[in-house]
C-alpha positions as CSV (number, residue, x, y, z in Angstrom):
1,X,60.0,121.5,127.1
2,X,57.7,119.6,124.1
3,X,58.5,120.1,120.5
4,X,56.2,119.6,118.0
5,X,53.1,117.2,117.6
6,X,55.1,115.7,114.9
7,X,58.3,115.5,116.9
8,X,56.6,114.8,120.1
9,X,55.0,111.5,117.9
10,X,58.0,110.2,116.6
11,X,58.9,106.3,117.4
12,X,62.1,105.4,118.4
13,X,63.7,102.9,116.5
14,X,63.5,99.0,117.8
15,X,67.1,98.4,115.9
16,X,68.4,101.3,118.1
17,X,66.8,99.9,121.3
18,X,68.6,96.2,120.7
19,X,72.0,98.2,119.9
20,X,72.2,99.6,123.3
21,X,71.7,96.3,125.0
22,X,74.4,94.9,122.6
23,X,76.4,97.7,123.5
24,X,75.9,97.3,127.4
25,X,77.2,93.5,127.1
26,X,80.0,94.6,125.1
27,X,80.7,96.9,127.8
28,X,80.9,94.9,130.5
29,X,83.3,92.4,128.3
30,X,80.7,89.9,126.4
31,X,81.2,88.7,123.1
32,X,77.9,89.6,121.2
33,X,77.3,88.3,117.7
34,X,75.1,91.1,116.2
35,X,73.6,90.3,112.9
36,X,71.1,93.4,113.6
37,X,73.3,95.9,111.2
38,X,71.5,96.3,107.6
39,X,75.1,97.1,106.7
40,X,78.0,96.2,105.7
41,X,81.5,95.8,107.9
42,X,83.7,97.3,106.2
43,X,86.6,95.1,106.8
44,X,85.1,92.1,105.3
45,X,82.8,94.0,102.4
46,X,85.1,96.8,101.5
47,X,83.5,98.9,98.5
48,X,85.4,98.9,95.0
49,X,88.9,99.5,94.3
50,X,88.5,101.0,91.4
51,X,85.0,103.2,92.7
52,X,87.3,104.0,95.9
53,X,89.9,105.4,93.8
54,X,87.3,107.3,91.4
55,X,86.6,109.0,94.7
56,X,89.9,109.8,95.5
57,X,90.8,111.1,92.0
58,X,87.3,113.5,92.0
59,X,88.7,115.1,95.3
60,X,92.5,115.3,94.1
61,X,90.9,117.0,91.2
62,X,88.9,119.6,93.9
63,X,85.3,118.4,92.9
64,X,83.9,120.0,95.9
65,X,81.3,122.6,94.9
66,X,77.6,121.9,94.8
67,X,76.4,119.1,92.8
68,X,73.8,120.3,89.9
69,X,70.3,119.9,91.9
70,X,68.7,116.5,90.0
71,X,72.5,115.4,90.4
72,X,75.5,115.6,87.9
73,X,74.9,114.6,84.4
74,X,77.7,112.1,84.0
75,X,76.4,110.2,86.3
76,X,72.5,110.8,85.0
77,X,73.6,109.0,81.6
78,X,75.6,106.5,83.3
79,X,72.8,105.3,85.5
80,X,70.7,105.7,82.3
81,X,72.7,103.3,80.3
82,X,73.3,101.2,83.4
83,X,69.6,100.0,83.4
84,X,69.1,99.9,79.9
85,X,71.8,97.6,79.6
86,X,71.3,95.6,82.8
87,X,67.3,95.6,83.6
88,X,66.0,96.4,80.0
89,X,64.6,99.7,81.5
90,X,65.0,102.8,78.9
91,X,65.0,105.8,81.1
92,X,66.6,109.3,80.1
93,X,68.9,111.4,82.1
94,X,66.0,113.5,82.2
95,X,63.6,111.2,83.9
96,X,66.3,110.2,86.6
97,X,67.1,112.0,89.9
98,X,70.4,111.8,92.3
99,X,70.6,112.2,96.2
100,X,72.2,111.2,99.3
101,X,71.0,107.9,99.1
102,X,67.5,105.9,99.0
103,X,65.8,107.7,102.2
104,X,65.8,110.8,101.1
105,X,64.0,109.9,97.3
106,X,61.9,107.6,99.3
107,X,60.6,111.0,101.4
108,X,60.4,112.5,98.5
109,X,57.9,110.1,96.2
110,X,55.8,110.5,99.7
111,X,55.9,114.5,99.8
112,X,55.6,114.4,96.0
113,X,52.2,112.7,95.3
114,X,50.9,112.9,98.9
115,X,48.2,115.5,99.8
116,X,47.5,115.5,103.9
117,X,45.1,112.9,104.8
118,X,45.9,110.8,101.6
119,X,46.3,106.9,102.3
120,X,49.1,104.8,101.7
121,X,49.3,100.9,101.3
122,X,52.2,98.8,102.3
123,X,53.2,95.9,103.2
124,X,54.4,94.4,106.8
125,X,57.1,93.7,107.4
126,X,58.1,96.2,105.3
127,X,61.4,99.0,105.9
128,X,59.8,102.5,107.5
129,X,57.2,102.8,105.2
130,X,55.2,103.6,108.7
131,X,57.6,106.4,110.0
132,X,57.7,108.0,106.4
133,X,53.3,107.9,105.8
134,X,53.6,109.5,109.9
135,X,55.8,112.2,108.6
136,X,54.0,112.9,105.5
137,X,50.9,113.1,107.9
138,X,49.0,110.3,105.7
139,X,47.1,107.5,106.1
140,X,48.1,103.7,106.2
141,X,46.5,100.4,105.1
142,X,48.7,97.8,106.3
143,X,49.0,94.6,105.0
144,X,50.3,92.1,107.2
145,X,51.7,89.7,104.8
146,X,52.4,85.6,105.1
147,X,55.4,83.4,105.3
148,X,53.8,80.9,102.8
149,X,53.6,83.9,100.5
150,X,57.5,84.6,101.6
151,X,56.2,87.6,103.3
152,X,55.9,90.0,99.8
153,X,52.0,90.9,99.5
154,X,49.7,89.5,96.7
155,X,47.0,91.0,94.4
156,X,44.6,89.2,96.7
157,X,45.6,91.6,99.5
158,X,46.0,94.8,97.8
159,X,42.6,94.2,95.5
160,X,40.0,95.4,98.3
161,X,41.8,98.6,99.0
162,X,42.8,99.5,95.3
163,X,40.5,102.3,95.1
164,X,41.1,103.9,98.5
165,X,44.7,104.2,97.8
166,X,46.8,107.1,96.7
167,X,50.4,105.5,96.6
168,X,51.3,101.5,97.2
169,X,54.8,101.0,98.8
170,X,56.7,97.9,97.6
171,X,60.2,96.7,97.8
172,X,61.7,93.7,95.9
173,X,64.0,91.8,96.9
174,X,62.4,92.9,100.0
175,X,64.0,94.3,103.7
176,X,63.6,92.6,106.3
177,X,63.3,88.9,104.8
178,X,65.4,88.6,101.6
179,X,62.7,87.3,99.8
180,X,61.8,88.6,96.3
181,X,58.3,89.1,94.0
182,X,57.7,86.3,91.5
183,X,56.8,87.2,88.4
184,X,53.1,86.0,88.3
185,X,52.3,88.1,91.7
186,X,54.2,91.2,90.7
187,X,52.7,91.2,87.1
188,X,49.0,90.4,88.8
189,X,49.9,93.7,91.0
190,X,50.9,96.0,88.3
191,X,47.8,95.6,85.4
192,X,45.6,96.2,88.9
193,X,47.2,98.9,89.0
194,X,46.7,99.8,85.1
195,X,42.9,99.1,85.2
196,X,42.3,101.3,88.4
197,X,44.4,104.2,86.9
198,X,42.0,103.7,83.5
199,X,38.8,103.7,85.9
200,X,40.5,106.8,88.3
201,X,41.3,108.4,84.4
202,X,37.6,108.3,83.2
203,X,36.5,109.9,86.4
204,X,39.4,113.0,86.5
205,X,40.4,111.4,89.9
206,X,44.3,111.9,90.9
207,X,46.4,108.6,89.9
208,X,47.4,105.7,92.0
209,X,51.2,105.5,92.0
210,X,54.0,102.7,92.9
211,X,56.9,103.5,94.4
212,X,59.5,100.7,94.0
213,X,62.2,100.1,96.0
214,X,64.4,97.9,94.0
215,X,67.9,98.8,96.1
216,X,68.8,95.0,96.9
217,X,68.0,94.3,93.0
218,X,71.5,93.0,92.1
219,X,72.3,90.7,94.9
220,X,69.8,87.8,93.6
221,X,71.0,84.2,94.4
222,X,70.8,80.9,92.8
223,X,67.7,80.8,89.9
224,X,66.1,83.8,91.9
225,X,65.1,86.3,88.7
226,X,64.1,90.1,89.9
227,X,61.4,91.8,88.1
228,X,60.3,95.2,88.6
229,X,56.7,96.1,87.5
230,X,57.4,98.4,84.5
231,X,59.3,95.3,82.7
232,X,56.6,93.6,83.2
233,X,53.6,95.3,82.0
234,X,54.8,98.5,80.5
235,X,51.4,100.4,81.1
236,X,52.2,101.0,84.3
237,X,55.3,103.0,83.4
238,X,53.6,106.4,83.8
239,X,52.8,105.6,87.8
240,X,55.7,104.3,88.9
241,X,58.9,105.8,90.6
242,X,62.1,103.5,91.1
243,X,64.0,103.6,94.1
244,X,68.1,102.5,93.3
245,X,71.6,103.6,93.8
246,X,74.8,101.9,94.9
247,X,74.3,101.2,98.8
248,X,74.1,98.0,98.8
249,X,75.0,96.2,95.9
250,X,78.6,97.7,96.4
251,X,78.9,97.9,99.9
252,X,78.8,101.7,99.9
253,X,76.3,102.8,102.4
254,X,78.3,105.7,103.4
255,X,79.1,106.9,100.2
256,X,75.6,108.3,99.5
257,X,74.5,108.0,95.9
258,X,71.2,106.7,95.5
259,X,68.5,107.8,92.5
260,X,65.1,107.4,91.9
261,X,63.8,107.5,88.3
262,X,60.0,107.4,86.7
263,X,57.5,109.7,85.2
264,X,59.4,112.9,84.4
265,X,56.6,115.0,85.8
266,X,57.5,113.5,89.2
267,X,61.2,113.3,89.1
268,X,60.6,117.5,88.4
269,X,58.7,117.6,91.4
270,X,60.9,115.0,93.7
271,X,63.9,117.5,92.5
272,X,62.4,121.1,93.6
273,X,61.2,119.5,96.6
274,X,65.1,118.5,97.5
275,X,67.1,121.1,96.4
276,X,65.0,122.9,99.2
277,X,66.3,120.2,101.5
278,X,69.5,120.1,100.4
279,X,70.1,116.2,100.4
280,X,72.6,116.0,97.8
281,X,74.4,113.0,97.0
282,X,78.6,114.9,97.6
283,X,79.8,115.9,93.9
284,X,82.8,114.1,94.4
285,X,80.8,110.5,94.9
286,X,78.5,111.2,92.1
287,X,81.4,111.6,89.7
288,X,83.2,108.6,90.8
289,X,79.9,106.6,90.4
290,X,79.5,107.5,87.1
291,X,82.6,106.9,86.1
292,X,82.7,103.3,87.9
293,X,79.3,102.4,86.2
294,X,81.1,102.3,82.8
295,X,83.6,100.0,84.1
296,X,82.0,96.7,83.1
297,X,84.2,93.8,84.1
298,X,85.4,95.5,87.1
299,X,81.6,95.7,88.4
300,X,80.8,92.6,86.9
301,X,83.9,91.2,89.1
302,X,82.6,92.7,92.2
303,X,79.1,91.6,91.9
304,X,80.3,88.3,91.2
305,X,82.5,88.1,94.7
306,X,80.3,89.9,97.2
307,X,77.1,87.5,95.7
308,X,79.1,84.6,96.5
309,X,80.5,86.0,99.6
310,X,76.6,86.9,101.2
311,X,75.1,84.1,99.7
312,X,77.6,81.1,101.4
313,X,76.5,83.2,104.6
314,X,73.4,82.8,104.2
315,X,73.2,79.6,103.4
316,X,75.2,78.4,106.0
317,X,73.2,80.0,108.4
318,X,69.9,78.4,106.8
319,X,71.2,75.4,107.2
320,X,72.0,75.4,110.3
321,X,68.4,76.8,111.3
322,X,67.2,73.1,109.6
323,X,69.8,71.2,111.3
324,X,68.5,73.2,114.6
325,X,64.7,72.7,113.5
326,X,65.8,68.8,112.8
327,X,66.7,68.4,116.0
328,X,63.5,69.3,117.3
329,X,63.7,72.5,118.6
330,X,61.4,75.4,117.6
331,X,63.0,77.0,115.1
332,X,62.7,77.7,111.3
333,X,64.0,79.7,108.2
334,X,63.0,80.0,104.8
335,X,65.7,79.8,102.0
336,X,67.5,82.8,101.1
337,X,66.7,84.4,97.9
338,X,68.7,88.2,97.8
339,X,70.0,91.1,99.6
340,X,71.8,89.8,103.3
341,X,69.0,88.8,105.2
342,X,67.5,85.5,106.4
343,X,64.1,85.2,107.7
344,X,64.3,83.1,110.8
345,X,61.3,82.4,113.2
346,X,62.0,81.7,117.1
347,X,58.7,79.5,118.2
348,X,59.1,80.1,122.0
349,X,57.0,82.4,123.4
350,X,55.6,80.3,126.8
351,X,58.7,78.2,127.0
352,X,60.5,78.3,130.5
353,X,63.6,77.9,132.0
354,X,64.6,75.1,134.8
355,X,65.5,78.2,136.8
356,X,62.1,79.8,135.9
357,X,62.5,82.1,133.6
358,X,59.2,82.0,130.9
359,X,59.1,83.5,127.5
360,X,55.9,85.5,127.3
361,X,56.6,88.0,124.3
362,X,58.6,88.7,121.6
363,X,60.6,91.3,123.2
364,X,61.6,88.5,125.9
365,X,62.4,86.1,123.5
366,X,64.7,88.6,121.4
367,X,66.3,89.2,125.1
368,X,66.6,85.6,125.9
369,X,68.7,85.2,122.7
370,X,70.6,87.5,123.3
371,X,71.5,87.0,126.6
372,X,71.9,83.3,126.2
373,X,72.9,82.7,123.1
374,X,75.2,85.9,122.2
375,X,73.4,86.6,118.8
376,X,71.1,89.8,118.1
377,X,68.5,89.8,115.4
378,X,65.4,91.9,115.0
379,X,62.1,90.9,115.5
380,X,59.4,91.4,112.7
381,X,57.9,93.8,114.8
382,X,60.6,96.5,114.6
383,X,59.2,96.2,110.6
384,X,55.9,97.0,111.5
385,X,54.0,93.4,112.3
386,X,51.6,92.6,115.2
387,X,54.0,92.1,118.4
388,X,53.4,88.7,118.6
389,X,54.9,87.7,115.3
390,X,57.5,85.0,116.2
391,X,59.6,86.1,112.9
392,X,63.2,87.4,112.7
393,X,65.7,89.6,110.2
394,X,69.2,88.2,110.5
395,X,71.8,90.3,108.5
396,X,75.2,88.6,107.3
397,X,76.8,92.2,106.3
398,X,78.8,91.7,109.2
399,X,78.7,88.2,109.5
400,X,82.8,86.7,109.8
401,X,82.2,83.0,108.1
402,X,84.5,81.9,111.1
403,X,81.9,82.7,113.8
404,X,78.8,80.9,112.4
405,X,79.8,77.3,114.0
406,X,80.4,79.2,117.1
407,X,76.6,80.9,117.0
408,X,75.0,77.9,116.4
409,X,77.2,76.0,119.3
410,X,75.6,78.8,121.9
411,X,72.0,78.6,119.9
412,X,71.3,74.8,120.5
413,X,73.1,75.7,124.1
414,X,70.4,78.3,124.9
415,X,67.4,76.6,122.8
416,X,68.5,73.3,125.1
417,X,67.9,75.8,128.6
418,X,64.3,75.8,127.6
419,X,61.8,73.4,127.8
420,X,60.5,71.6,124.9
């Protein structure tokens, strides 16, 4: 029997597709090397102490009811004083909103400003942004963004479409690649913004918003700086809605407290909207998180370790990709800037095996490697690129430092198989 249009239309996810082959060698005894996960193993990033024990405390103490609907206010002024202190942004427990995470605020800024038919811009590769302008029953301009430009968009690209826009979706430091805005691009992007919303103002046309999904924002590496659009021009404060929480930066995907914060106007709206839904961050995490936040050397110390943890992954797997690419074979990455991803590119399509076996698309190639060399990654085009983009996410989160000889070993083994 057939559900829905919208059900009917869904896409599956590509991530999901490579799991269950990793899960059918595993089955049958293989030894896989998955760097798919945008996650964290537990075992080697293990959230907080002190935020694990928060939680404990808040159930001891039967914090179990519902949570008030934009989120408890403990945690409201800690996150408030958390960015004022950290990112120089000055936001009031009023003008922030809790949930269950990024995904659901992320549905929400679309529902929120989004009438049917509306058009969204975003960048590929770019996180879902296609499955959540599908359910929101809008329209996309897609970007396709280049490596020179480390895959995050430019004012050059967005300029042509600024006035047939209704929301621009960007991400910094930015999933799949791990790359980051510099602060000329992002600043370039954000007074566009300002002069179209001052020609959209004179004309009594609906605004053109940002939504900014900044989630990776603390795990920066090296002289990598992360700017966000409002610190840099602060005109553009009135049209754009944050996307933050604690997922990544402290390992606690499964804990569920994300927030957005902007325009109060919007965060009123983002709220209704979810207290229909119900996605509510647990009142027993949102208390623990707000009392964690205040804990400054103990968050300070945990930064500090799982920055320096991720990053000597990531650069050891960079640098293997150039001793690989000096070697001649067709491979490349480009340095590692944040979050736990390295952008990787497999140049292979139309290579061939002794035994015959040719390369002829993207999906093959992702196959190949795993079949050959052990290691799952995701192709670009599980982000939303053209299917013949030859670019790769690999994710450290679950990455034992240990195995990383051993991957490259059965890399160059497998990159050897094909013809040059």
């Amino acid at each position: 029997m057939k559900t829905s249009k919208l059900a009917e239309g869904l896409k599956g996810s590509e991530i999901i597709k490579i799991a269950g082959e990793v899960n059918a060698l595993k089955a049958q005894g293989e030894t896989i090397y998955n760097q798919t996960i945008g996650d964290f193993d537990a075992n080697i990033f293990p959230i907080p102490d002190e935020l694990k024990q928060e939680i404990v405390n808040a159930y001891h103490d039967n914090q179990t009811n519902y949570p008030a609907a934009n989120g408890m206010e403990s945690l409201r002024v800690s996150v408030s004083d958390y960015l004022s202190k950290n990112l120089k942004l000055d936001y009031s427990k009023d003008e922030i909103l809790i949930s269950g995470g990024a995904r659901p605020l992320i549905y929400a800024v679309y529902q929120t400003i989004l009438d049917l038919e509306d058009t969204v811009l975003y960048p590929v590769p770019s996180w879902n942004n296609d499955a959540y302008t599908y359910l929101s029953r809008n329209k996309a301009v897609i970007i396709e963004t280049k490596p020179e430009n480390k895959f995050m968009p430019t004012v050059e690209d967005i300029k042509p479409h600024i006035q047939l826009v209704n929301l621009i979706a960007l991400c910094s430091p930015l999933n799949p690649t791990g790359t980051t805005f510099d602060k000329e691009a992002l600043t370039e992007i954000s007074q566009l913004v300002v002069v179209e919303n001052k020609r959209r103002a004179s004309l009594n046309e609906k605004p053109l918003y940002v939504l900014y999904d900044q989630i990776y924002w603390q795990l920066t590496y090296g002289d990598t700086v992360h700017y966000n659009p409002v610190g840099l021009v602060p005109e553009v404060r009135d049209y754009t809605i944050f996307i933050d929480g604690i997922s990544k930066a402290f390992a606690a995907t499964g804990v569920r407290v994300g927030w957005a914060f902007g325009p109060s106007h919007v965060i009123n709206k983002m709220k209704a909207l979810l207290s229909h839904i119900g996605a509510w961050s647990p009142k027993a995490e949102q208390l623990a998180t707000a009392s964690y936040l205040k804990q400054e050397k103990p968050v300070s110390s945990y930064l500090t370790h799982i920055k320096s943890e991720l990053h000597e992954r990531l650069v050891t797997f960079y640098e293997g990709f150039n001793k690989l690419q000096k070697k001649g074979f067709s491979v490349k990455a480009i340095e590692p800037q944040a979050a736990l991803y390295l952008t990787v590119q497999f140049d292979l399509i139309g290579k061939s095996t002794k035994d015959g076996l040719k390369l002829n698309t993207i999906q093959e190639v992702t196959s190949y490697l795993l079949n050959e060399a052990k290691l799952a990654i995701v192709p670009f085009y599980a982000f939303g690129t053209s299917t013949d983009s030859n670019w790769f996410r690999l994710s450290v989160g679950t990455a034992r430092k240990e195995d990383i000889n051993t991957i490259f070993e059965l890399l160059e083994t497998a990159l050897l198989k094909l013809n040059k």
